[in-house]
MIPAPA-699273 format. One line per field, with one value per residue: residue number from 1; residue in one letter; x, y, z negated of N, C-alpha, C in turn. Coordinates in Angstrom, 2 decimals. Each point is the difference from the previous one (the first is absolute). Layout:
REM MIPAPA-699273
num c(NUM,...)
residuo c(a,...)
n.east c(X,...)
n.north c(Y,...)
n.up c(Z,...)
ca.east c(X,...)
ca.north c(Y,...)
ca.up c(Z,...)
c.east c(X,...)
c.north c(Y,...)
c.up c(Z,...)
END
This chain:
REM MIPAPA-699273
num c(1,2,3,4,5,6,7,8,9,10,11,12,13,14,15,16,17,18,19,20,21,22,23,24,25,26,27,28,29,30,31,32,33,34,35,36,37,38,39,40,41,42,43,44,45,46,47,48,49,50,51,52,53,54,55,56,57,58,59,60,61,62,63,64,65,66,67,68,69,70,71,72,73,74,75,76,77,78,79,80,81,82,83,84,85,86,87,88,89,90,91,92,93,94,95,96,97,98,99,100,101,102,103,104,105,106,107,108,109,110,111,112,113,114,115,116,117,118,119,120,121,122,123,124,125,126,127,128,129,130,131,132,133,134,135,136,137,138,139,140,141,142,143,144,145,146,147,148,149,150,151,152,153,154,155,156,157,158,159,160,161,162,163,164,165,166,167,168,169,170,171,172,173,174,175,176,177,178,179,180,181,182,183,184,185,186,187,188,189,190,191,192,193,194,195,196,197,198,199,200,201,202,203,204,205,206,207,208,209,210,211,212,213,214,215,216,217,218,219,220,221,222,223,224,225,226,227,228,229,230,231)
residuo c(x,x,x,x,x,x,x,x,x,x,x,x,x,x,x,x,x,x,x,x,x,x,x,x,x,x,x,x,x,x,x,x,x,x,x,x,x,x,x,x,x,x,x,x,x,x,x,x,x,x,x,x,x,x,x,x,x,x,x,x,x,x,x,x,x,x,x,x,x,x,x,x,x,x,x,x,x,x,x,x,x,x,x,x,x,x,x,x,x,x,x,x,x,x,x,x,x,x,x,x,x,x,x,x,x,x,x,x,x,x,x,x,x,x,x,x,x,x,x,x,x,x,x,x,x,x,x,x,x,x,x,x,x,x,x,x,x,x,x,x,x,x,x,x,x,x,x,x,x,x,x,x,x,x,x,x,x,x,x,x,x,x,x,x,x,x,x,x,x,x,x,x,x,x,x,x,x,x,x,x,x,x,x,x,x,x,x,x,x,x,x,x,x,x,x,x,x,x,x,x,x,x,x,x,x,x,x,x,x,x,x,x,x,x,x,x,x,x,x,x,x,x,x,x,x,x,x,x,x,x,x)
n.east c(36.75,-0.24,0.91,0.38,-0.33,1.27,-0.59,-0.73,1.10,0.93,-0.03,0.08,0.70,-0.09,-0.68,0.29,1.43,-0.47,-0.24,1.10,0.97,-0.38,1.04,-0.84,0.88,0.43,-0.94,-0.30,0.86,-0.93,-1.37,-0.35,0.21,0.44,0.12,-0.07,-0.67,0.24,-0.97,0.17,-0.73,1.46,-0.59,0.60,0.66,0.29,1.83,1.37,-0.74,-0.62,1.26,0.54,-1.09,-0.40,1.28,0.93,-0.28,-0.79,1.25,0.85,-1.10,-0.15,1.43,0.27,1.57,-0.10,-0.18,0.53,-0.47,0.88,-0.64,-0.85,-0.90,0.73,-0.81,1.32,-0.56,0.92,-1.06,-0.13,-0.74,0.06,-0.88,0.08,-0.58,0.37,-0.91,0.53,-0.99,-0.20,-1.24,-1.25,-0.63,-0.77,0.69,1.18,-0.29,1.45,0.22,0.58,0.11,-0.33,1.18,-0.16,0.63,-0.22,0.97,0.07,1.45,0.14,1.77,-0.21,0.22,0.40,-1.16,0.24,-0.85,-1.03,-0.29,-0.53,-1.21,0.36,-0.60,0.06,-0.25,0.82,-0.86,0.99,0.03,-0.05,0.10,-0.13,-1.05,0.78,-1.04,-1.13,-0.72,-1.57,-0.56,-1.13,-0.84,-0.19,-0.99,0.48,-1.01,0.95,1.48,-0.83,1.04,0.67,0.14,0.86,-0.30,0.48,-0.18,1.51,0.88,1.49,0.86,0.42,-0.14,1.06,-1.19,-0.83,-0.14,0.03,-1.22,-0.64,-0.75,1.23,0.72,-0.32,0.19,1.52,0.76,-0.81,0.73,0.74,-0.90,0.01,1.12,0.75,-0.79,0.29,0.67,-0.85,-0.38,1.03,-0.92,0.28,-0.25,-0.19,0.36,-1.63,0.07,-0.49,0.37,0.99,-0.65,-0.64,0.59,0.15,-1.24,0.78,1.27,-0.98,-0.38,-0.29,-1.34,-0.85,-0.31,-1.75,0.58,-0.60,0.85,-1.76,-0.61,-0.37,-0.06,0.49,-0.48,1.05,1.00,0.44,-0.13,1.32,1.03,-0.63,0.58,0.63,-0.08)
n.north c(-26.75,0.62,0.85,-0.83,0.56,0.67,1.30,0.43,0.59,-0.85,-0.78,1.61,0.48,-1.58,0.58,1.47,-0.62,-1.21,0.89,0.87,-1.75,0.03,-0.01,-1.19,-1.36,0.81,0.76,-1.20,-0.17,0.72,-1.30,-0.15,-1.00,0.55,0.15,0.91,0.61,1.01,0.63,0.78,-1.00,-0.89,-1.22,-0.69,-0.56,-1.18,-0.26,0.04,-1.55,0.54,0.38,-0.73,-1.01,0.56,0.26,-1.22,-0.89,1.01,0.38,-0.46,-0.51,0.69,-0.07,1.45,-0.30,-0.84,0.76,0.20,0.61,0.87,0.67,-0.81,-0.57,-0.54,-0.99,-0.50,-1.42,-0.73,-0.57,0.94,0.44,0.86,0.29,1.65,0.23,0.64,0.13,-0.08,0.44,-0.31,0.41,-0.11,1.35,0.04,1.49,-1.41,1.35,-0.48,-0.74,0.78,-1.20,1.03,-0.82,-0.62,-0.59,-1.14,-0.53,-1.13,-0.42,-1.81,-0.30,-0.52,-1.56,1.31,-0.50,1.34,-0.10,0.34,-0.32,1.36,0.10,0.94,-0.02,0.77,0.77,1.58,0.51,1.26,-1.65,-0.20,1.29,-0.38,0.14,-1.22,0.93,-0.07,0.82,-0.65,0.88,-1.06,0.55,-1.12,-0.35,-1.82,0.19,-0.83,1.24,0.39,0.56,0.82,0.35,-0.16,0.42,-0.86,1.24,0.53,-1.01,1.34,-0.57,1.00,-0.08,1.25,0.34,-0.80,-1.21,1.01,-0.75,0.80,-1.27,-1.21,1.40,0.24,-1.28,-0.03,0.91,-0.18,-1.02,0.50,0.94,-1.41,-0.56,1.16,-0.11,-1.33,0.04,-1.41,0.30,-0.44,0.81,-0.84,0.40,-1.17,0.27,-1.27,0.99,0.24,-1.01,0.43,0.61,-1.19,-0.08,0.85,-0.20,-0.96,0.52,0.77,-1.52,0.66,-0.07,-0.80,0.85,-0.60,0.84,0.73,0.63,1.19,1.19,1.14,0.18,1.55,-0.84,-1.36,0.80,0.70,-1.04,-0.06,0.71,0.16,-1.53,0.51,0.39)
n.up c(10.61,-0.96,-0.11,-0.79,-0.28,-0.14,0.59,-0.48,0.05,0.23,-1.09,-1.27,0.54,-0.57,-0.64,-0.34,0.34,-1.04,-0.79,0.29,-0.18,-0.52,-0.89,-0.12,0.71,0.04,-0.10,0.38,0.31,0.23,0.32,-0.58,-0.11,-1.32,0.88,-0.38,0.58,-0.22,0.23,0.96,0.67,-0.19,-0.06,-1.15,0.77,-0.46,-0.15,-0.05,0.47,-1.17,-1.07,1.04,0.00,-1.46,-0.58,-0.61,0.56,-1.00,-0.06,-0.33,0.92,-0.96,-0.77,-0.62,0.45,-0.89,-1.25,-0.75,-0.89,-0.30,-0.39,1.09,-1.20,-0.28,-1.37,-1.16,-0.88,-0.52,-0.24,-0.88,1.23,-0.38,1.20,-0.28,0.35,0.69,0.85,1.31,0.76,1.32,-0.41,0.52,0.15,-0.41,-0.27,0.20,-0.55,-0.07,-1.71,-1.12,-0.60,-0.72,-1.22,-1.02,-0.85,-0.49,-0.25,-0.31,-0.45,0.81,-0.95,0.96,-0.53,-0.60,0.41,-0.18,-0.81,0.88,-1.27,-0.21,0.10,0.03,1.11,-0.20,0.30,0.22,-0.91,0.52,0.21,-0.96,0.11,1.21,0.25,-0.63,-0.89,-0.32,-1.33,0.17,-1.17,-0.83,-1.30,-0.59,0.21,-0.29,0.74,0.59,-0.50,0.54,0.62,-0.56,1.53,0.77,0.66,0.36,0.62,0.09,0.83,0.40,0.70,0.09,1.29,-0.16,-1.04,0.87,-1.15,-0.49,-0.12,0.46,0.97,0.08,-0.37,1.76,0.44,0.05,0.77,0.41,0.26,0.07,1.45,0.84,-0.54,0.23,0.61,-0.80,1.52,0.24,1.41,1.17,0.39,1.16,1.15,0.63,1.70,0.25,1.44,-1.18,0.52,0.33,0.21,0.25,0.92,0.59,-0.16,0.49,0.86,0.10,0.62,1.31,-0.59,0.91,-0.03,-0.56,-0.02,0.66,0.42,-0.24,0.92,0.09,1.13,0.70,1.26,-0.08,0.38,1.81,0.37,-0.67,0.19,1.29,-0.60,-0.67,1.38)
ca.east c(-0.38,0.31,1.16,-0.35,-0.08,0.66,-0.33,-1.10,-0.15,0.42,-1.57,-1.02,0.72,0.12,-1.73,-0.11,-0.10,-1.11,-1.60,0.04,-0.21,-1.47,0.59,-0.89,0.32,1.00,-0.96,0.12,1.72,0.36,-0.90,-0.41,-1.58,-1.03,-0.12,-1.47,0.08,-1.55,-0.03,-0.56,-1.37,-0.18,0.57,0.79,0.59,0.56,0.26,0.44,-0.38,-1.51,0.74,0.59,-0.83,-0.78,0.59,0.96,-0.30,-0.52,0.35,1.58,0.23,-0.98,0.89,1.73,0.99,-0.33,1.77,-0.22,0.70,1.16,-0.15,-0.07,0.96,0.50,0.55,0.26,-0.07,0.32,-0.84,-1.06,0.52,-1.13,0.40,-0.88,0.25,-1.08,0.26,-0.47,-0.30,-0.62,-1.00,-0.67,-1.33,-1.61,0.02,0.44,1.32,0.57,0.25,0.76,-0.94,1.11,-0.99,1.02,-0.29,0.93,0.29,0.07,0.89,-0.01,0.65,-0.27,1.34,0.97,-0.23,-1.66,-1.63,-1.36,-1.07,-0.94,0.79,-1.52,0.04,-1.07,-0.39,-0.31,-1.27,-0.65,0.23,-1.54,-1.51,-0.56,-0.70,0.06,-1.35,-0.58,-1.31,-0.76,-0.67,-0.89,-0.23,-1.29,-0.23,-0.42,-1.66,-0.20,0.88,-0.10,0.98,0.56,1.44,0.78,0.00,1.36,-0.94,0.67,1.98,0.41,1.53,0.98,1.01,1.21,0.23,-0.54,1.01,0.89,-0.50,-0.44,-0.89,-0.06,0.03,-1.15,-1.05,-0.03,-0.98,-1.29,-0.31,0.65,-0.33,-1.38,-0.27,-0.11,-1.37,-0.36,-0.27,0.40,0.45,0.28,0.02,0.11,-0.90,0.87,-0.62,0.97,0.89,2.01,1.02,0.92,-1.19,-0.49,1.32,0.72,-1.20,-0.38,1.20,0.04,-1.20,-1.70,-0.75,-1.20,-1.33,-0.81,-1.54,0.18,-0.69,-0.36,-0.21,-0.88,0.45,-0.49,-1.54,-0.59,0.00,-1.47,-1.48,-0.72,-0.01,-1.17,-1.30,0.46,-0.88)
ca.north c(-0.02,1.19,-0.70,0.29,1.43,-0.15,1.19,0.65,1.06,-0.87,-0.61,0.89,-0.22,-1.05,-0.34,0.68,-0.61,-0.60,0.92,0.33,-0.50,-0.60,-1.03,-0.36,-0.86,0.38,0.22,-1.00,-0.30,1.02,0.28,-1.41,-0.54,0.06,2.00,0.99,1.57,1.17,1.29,1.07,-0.56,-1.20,-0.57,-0.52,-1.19,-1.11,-1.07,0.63,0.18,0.82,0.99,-0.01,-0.06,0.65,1.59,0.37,-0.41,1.13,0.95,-0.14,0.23,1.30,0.74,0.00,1.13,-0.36,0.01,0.07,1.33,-0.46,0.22,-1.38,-0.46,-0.95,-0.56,-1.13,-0.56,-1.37,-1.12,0.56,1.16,0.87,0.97,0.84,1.24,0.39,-0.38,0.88,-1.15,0.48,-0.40,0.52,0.09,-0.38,0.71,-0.50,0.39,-0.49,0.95,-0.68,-0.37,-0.51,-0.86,-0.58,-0.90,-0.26,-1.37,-0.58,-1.29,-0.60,-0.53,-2.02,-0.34,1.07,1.17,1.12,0.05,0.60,-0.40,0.63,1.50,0.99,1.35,0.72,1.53,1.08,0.29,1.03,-0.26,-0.98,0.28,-0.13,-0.90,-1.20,-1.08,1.13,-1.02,0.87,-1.23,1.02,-0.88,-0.29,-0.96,-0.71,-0.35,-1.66,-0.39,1.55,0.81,1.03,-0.33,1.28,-0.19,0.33,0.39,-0.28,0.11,-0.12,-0.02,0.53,-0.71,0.05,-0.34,-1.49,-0.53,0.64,0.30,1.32,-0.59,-0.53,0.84,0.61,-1.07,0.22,1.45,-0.05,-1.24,0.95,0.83,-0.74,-0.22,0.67,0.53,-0.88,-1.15,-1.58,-0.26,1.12,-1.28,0.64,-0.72,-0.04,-0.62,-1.02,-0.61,1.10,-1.31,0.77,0.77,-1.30,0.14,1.23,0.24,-1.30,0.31,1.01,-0.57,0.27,-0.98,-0.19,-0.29,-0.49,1.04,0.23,1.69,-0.43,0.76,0.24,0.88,0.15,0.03,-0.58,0.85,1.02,-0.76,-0.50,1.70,0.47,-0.42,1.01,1.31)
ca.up c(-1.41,-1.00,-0.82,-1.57,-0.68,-1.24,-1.18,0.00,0.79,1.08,0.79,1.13,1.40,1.01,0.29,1.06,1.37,0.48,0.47,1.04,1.47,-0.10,-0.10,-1.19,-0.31,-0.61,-1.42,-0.49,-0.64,-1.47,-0.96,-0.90,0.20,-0.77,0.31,0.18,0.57,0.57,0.78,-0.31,-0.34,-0.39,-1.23,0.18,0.64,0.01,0.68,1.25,0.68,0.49,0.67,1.36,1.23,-0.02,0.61,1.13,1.52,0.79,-0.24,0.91,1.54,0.36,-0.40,0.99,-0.96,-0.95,-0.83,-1.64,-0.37,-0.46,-1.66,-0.85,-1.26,-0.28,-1.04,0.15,-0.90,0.11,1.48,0.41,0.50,1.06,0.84,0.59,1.32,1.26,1.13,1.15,0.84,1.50,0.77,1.39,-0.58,1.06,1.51,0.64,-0.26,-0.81,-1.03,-1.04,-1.22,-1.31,-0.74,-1.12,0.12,-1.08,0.43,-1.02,0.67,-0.83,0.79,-0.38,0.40,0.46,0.84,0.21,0.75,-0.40,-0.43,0.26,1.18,0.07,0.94,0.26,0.91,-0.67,-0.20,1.08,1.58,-0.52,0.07,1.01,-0.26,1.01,-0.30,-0.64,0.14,-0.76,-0.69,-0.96,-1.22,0.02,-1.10,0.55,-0.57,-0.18,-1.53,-0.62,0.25,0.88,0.89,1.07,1.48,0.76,1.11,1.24,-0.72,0.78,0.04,1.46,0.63,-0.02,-1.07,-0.27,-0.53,-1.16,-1.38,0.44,0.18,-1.53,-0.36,0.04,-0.72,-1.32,-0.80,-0.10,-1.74,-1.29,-0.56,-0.76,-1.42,-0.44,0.31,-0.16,0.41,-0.04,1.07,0.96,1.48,0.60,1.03,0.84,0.66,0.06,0.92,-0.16,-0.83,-0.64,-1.12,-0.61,-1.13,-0.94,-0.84,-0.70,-0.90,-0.96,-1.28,0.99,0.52,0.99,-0.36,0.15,0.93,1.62,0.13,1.20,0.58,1.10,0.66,1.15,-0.22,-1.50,-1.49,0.12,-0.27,-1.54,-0.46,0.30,-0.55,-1.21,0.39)
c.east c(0.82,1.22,-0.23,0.15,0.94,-0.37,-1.80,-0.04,0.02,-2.01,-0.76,0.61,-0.28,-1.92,-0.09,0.18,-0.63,-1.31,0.46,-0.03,-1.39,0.31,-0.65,0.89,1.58,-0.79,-0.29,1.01,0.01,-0.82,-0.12,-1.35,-1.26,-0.08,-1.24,0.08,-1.30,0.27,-1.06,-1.39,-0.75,-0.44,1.17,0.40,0.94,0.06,0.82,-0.85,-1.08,0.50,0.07,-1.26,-1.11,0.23,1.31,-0.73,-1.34,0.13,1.59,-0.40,-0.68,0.65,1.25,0.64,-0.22,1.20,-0.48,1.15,1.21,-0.08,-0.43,0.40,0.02,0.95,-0.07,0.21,0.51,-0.18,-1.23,0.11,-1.58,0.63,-1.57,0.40,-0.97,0.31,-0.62,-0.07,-0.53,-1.11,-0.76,-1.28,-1.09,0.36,0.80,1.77,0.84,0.22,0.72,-0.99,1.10,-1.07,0.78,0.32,1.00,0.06,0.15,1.24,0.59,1.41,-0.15,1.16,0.93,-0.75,-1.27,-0.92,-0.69,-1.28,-0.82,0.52,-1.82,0.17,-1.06,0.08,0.04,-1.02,-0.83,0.24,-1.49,-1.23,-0.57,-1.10,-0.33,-1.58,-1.02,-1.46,-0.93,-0.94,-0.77,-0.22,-1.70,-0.71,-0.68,-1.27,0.48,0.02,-0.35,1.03,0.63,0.93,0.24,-0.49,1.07,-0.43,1.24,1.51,0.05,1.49,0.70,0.67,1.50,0.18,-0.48,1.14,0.73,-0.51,-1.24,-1.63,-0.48,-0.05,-1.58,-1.34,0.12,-0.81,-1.29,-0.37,0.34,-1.29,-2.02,0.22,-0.06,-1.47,-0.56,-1.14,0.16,0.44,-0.08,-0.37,-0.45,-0.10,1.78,0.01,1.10,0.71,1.94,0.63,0.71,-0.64,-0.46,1.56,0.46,-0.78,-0.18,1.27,-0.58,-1.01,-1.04,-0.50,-1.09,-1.44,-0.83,-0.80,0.81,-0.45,-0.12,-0.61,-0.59,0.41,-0.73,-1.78,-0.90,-0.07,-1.30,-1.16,-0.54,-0.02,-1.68,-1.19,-0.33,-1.29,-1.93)
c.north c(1.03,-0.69,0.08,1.19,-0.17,0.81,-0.10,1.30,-0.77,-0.13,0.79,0.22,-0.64,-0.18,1.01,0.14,-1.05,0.31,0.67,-0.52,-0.72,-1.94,-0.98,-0.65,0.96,0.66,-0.86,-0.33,1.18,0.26,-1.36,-0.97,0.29,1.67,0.48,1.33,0.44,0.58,1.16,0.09,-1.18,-0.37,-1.01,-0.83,-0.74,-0.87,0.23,0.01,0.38,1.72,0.35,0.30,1.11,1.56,0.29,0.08,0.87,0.86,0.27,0.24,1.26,1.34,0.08,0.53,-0.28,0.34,0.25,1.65,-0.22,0.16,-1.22,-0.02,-1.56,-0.19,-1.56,-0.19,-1.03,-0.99,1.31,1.35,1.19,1.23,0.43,1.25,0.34,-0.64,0.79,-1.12,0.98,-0.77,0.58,0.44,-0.26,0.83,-0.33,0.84,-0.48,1.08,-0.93,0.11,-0.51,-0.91,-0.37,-1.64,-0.67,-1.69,-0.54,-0.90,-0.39,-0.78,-1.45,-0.16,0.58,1.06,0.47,-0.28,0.97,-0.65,0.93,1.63,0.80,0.94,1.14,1.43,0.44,0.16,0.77,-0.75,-1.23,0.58,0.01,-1.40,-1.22,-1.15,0.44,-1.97,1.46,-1.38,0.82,-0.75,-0.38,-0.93,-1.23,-0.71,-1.52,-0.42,1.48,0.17,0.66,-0.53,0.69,-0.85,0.66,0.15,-0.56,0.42,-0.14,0.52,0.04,-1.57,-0.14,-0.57,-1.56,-0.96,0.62,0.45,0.83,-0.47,0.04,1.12,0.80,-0.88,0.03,1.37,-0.25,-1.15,1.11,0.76,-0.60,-0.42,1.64,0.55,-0.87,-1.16,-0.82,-0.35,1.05,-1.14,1.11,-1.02,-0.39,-0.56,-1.49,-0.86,1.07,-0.69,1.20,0.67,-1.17,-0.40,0.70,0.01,-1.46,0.08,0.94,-0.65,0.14,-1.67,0.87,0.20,-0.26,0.88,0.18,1.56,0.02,1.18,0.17,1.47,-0.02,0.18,-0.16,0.90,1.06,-0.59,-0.57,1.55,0.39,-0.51,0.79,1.22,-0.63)
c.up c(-0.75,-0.54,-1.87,-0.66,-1.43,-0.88,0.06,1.07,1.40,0.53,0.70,0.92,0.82,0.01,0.69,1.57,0.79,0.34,0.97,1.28,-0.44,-0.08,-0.96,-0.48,-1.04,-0.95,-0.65,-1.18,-1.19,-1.04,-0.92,0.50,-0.66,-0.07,-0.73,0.77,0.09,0.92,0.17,-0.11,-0.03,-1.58,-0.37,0.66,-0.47,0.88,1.60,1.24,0.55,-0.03,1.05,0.59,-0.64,-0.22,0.98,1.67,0.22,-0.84,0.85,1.41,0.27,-0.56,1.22,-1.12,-1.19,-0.90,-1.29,-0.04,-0.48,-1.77,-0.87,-1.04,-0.13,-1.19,-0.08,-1.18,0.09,1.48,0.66,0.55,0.52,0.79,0.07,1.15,1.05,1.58,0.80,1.48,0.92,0.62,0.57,-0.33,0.93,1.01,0.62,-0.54,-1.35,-1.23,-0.53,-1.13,-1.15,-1.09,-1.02,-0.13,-1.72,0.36,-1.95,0.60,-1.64,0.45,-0.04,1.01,0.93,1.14,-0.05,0.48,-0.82,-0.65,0.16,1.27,-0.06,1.07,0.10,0.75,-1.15,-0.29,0.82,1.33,-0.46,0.04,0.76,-0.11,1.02,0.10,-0.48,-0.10,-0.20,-0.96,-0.47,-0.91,0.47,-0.81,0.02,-0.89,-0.42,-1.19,-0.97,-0.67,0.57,0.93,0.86,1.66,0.84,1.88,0.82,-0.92,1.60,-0.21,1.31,0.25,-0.49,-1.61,-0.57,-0.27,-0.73,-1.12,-0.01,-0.67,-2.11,-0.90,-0.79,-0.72,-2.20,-0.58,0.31,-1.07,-1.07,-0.55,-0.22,-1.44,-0.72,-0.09,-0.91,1.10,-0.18,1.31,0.66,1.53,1.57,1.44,1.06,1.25,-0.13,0.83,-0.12,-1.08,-0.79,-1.49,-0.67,-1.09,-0.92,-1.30,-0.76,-1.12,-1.55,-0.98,0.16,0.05,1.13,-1.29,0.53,0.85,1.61,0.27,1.44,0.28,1.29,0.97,1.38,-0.26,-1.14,-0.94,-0.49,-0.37,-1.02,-0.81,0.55,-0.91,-1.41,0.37,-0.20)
END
């Protein structure tokens, strides 16, 4: 377990070596229960322990060399303390060869009964290490005869492997809500198969109901053959 952190500076120190040994239970000891954090394409998280299991634990076993820069800033107010700075980390690209990926990060600490914690922490990638695209949808606007109104059809959302669980999914679902009301849509809907539990979820989380209809199609022969009847 992490020993108590007397300074603020102390703490980053002492979180930094826990990410490095990939240590949870001593990350633990330096955050608050009632945590919040982001990240780089997350949305917020509350609550240490959805911390842990929803960025720490995939994110920590897939880093090396993990350290914080030395320029860090770090100020202190009374009970209240922040640290901003950069970080540098060693991970592995699709071509199997290792890089260093730099990133920032700012912690929020709070002192409760004498010792440091972290109520909030934000991580994110340099901007020039984010652009790489972890998801992509395609959609279109269209228009629904039922409610005569305008709405968006959402054709296909897809999200890299390395990036699933970190927000990416949810992200991408928002910009497209963003950009149906902007069009002035009323709904945005979109087809799903219903044996992919995971997707049945993810989509019930965002306030997706099942509608009344069933999409249905024709292909192959069928297709030619109802196309020939047209001649």
């Amino acid at each position: 377990m992490a020993p108590s952190a007397a300074t603020p500076e102390q703490w980053l120190h002492t979180f930094e070596a826990a990410v490095r040994a990939r240590d949870f239970a001593a990350g633990r000891t330096l955050f608050a229960d009632d945590a919040v954090a982001f990240g780089t394409w997350a949305r917020a998280v509350a609550g240490l322990d959805n911390i842990v299991r929803e960025q720490w634990e995939n994110v920590w076993p897939r880093i090396r060399d993990f350290r914080f820069e030395t320029d860090s800033r770090v100020r202190t107010a009374g009970e209240s303390a922040w640290i901003a700075g950069g970080w540098l980390t060693e991970v592995t690209g699709p071509d199997g060869h290792p890089f260093t990926r730099p990133g920032r990060g700012t912690f929020v600490l709070e002192r409760r009964e004498g010792r440091w914690l972290a109520v909030h922490s934000h991580f994110s990638l340099l901007p020039s290490q984010s652009e790489t695209a972890h998801g992509r949808l395609l959609f279109s606007p269209g228009y629904n005869t039922d409610i005569a109104a305008r709405s968006v059809w959402l054709h296909d959302i897809f999200v890299s492997a390395g990036a699933r669980g970190r927000g990416v999914g949810y992200a991408l679902m928002a910009a497209v809500a963003a950009e149906t009301v902007r069009v002035s849509g009323v709904s945005l809907e979109w087809g799903v198969h219903t044996a992919n539990a995971g997707a049945l979820e993810f989509y019930r989380r965002l306030g997706a109901v099942a509608a009344q209809t069933r999409i249905m199609g024709v292909a192959g022969e069928s297709l030619s053959a109802l196309a020939a009847a047209a001649h």
